[in-house]
C-alpha positions in Angstrom: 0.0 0.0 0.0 1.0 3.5 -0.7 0.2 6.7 0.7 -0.8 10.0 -1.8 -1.9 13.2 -0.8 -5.3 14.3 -3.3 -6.8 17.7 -3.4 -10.3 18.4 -3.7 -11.7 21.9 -4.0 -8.6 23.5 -1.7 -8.8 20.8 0.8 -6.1 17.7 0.8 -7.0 14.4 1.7 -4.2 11.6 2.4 -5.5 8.4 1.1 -4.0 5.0 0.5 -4.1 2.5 -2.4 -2.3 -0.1 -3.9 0.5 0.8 -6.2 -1.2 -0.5 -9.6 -4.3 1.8 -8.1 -2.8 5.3 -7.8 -3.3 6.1 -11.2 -6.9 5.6 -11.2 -7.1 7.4 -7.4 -6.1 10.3 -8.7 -8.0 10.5 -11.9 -11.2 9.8 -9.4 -9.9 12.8 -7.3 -9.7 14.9 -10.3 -12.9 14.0 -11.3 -14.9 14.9 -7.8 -13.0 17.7 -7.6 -13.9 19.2 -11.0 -17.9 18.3 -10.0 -17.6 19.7 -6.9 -16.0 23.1 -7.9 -18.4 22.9 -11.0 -21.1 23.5 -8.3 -19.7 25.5 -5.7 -18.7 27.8 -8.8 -22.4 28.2 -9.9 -22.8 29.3 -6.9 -26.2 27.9 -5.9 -25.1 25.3 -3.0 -23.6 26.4 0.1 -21.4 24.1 2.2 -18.7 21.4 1.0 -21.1 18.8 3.0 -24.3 20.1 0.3 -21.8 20.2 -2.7 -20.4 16.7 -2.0 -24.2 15.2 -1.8 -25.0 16.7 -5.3 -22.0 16.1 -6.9 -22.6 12.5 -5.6 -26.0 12.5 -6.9 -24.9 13.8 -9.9 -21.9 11.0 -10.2 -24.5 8.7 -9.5 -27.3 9.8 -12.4 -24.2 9.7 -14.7 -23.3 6.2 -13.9 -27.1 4.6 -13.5 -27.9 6.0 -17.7 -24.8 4.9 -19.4 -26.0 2.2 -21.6 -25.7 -1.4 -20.6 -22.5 -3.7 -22.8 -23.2 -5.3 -25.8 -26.1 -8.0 -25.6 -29.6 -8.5 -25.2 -30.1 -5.5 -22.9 -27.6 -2.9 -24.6 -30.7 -0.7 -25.6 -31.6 -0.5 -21.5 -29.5 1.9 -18.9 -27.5 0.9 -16.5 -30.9 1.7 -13.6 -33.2 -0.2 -16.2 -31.4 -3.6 -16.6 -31.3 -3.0 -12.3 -34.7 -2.1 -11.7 -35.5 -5.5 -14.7 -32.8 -8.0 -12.3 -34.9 -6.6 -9.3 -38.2 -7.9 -11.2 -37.0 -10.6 -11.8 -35.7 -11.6 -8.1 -39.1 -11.1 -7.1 -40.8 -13.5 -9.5 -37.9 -16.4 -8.7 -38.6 -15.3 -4.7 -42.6 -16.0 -5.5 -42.0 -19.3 -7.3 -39.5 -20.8 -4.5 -41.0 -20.0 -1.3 -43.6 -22.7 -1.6 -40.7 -24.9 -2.4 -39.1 -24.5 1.2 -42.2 -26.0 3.1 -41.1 -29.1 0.9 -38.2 -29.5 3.3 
């Protein structure tokens, strides 16, 4: 494990990683740190704890509609082949609970 130091919107933050990670640390830093000054700079949130939550949210939205890998559901977002596994858990959890009185 290695140590770097990572700054996001003035503030540093030590954080550790493996060696073959650090790369990708600091690309993540970079990236919150370009959402987060994106909205403190509009300047309609106040306080790093309010920015972090909608950059977060935003992060979030971001990764849940990129479009699913090649396949059957590659026309579906990332929240719609979730919220379609979800669906699907619930019919296989109707269909096998009868099966456990069986033993």
């Amino acid at each position: 494990m290695i140590q770097l130091d990572v700054t996001i919107m003035g503030q540093v933050y030590k954080l550790a990683c493996k060696e073959d990670e650090e790369a990708a640390l600091r690309k993540a830093a970079a990236f919150v740190d370009r959402k987060m000054s994106a909205i403190r700079d509009a300047g309609k949130v106040k306080g790093t704890d309010r920015i972090a939550v909608m950059a977060a949210l935003s992060m979030a939205g971001e990764f849940l509609s990129v479009k699913a890998p090649q396949g059957p559901l590659s026309d579906m977002s990332m929240l719609e082949v979730q919220t379609k596994i979800a669906a699907m858990n619930k019919v296989l959890d109707a269909a096998l609970t009868p099966q456990e009185a069986l033993f």
